[in-house]
N, C-alpha and C positions, 0 to 999 in steps of 0.2 A: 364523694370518693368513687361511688361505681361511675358516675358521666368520665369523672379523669380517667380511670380504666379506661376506656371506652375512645376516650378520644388520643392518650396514649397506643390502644391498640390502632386506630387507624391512619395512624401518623408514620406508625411500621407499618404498616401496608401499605400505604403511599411508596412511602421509601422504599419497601421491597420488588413493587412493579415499577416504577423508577429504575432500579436499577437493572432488571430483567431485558427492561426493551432495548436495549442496544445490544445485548447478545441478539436478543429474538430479532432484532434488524439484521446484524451481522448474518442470523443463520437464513432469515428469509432471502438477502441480497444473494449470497450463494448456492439457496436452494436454484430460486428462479432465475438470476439474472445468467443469463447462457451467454450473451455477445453483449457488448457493450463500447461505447463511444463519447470520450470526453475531452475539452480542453482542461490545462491544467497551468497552476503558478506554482512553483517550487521557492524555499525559502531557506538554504541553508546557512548556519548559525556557528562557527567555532566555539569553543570554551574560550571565554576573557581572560589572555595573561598579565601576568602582575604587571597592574600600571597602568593596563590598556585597557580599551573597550573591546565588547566583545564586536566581532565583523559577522555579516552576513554578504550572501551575494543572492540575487535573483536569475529564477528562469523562467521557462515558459513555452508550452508546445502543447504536443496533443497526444492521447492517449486511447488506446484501445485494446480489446481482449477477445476471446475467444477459449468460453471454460471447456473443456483443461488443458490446462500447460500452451497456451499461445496467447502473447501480448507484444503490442508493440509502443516503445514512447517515442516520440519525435519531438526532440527539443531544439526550438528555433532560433531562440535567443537566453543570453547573448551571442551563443557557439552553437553550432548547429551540431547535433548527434543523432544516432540512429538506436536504440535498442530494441532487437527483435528477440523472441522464445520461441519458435517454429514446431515446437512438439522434440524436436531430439538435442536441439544445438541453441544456444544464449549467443547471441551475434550483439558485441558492441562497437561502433563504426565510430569515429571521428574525424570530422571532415576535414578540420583545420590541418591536422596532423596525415591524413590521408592514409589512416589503421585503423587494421578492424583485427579485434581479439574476438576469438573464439573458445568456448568453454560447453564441456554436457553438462545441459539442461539437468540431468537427475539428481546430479551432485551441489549443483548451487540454489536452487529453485523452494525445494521443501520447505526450508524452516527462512525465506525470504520474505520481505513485503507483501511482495507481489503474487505470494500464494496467496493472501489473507482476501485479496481482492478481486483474484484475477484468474490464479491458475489450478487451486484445489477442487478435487472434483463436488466434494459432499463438506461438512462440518465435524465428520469425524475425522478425513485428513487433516485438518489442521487443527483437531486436538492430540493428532500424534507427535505433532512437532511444537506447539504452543500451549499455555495454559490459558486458557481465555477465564477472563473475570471483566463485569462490569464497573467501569470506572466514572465519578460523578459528571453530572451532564456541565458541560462549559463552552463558551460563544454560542447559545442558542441550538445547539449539537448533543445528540447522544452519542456518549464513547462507549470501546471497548479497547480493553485492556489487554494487549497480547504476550506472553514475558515468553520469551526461543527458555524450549526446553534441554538445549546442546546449548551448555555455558561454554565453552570453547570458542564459539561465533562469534562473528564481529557487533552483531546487534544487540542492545541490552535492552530495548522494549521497543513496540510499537502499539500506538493507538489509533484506531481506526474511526472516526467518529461518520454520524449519518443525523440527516435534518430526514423525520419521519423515515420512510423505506429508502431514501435514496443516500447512497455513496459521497459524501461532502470534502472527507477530508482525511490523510493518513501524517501521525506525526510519529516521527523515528527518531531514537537517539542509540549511537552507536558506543563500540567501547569505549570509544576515546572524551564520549562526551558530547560529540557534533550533534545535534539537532539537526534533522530536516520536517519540514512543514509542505505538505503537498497538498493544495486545495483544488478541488473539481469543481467545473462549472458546466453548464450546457451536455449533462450528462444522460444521455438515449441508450437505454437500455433493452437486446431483445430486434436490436435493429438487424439486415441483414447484411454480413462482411463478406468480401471474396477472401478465397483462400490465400489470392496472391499478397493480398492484404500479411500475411505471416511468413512470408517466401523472403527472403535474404540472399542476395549475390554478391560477395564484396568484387566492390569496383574494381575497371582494371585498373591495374597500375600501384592498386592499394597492399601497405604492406599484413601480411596476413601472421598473426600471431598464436598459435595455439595452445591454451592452457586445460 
């Protein structure tokens, strides 16, 4: 009976730093990682309507940051897009379309993704806007478990997963149910960026939309 004790107690402790290390990744990647540089695949998924299957579409570009509050994605395919965070303004460009929307950064940023990874300065800002809890380890990945503490939002969870200290993988599902699945690869962290790297000029000619 006392060995079962015994090996019951450390079967909870397993499982209780199991679930630990994906916060403590989460908080180390944002303690340290100051600048960062990664490719990236994108996998978005709709909800399956009756009768149908569900559809996804793929992307794929590059991604980089600068903590806090600057990042940029570049998605190359299939459509090329531009999204910049420059520290005051959210710049989103589309090429095909030849628009660029613009929006402050203060107001959309906080309780976004892209805080969880990119743009918050410490771990305490993004426990003002998220609850974070560890969520079970799945595809070889430690997750975290982010739930937007403004129910009002369009996001209804994100989870952020990491293969040991590094940044692997961010999965989103919005109110409506969409899944996105965004995996890093070739991810340099600590590297150093130019500023111009965060600098946004919509092109001439482009139509300029301001939200």
């Amino acid at each position: 009976m006392f060995k079962q004790k015994i090996v019951v107690a450390m079967l909870a402790l397993c499982a209780s730093l199991a679930q630990a290390s994906g916060l403590d990744s989460l908080e180390q990647f944002v303690k340290t990682a100051k600048t960062g540089r990664a490719e990236f695949t994108q996998v978005v998924t709709a909800p399956a309507k009756e009768g149908q299957a569900a559809r996804s579409k793929t992307s794929s570009g590059t991604f980089e940051f600068s903590r806090p509050n600057r990042f940029r994605f570049i998605y190359r395919k299939p459509f090329e897009q531009t999204i910049v965070a420059d520290g005051q303004t959210l710049w989103l460009y589309d090429v095909d379309l030849n628009q660029v929307t613009s929006r402050k950064q203060s107001s959309v940023l906080a309780s976004s993704p892209a805080a969880l990874i990119a743009s918050a300065a410490d771990i305490k800002a993004l426990q003002a806007d998220f609850v974070l809890a560890a969520a079970p380890d799945k595809d070889g990945l430690e997750w975290v478990l982010a739930s937007p503490k403004a129910k009002e939002g369009m996001l209804q969870s994100v989870r952020v997963g990491f293969k040991g200290a590094d940044l692997a993988a961010l999965e989103i599902v919005d109110s409506f149910g969409q899944r996105s699945v965004m995996s890093f690869a070739s991810l340099r962290v600590n590297t150093p960026l130019e500023a111009s790297v965060f600098q946004f000029k919509p092109p001439p000619g482009a139509d300029l939309i301001q939200q």
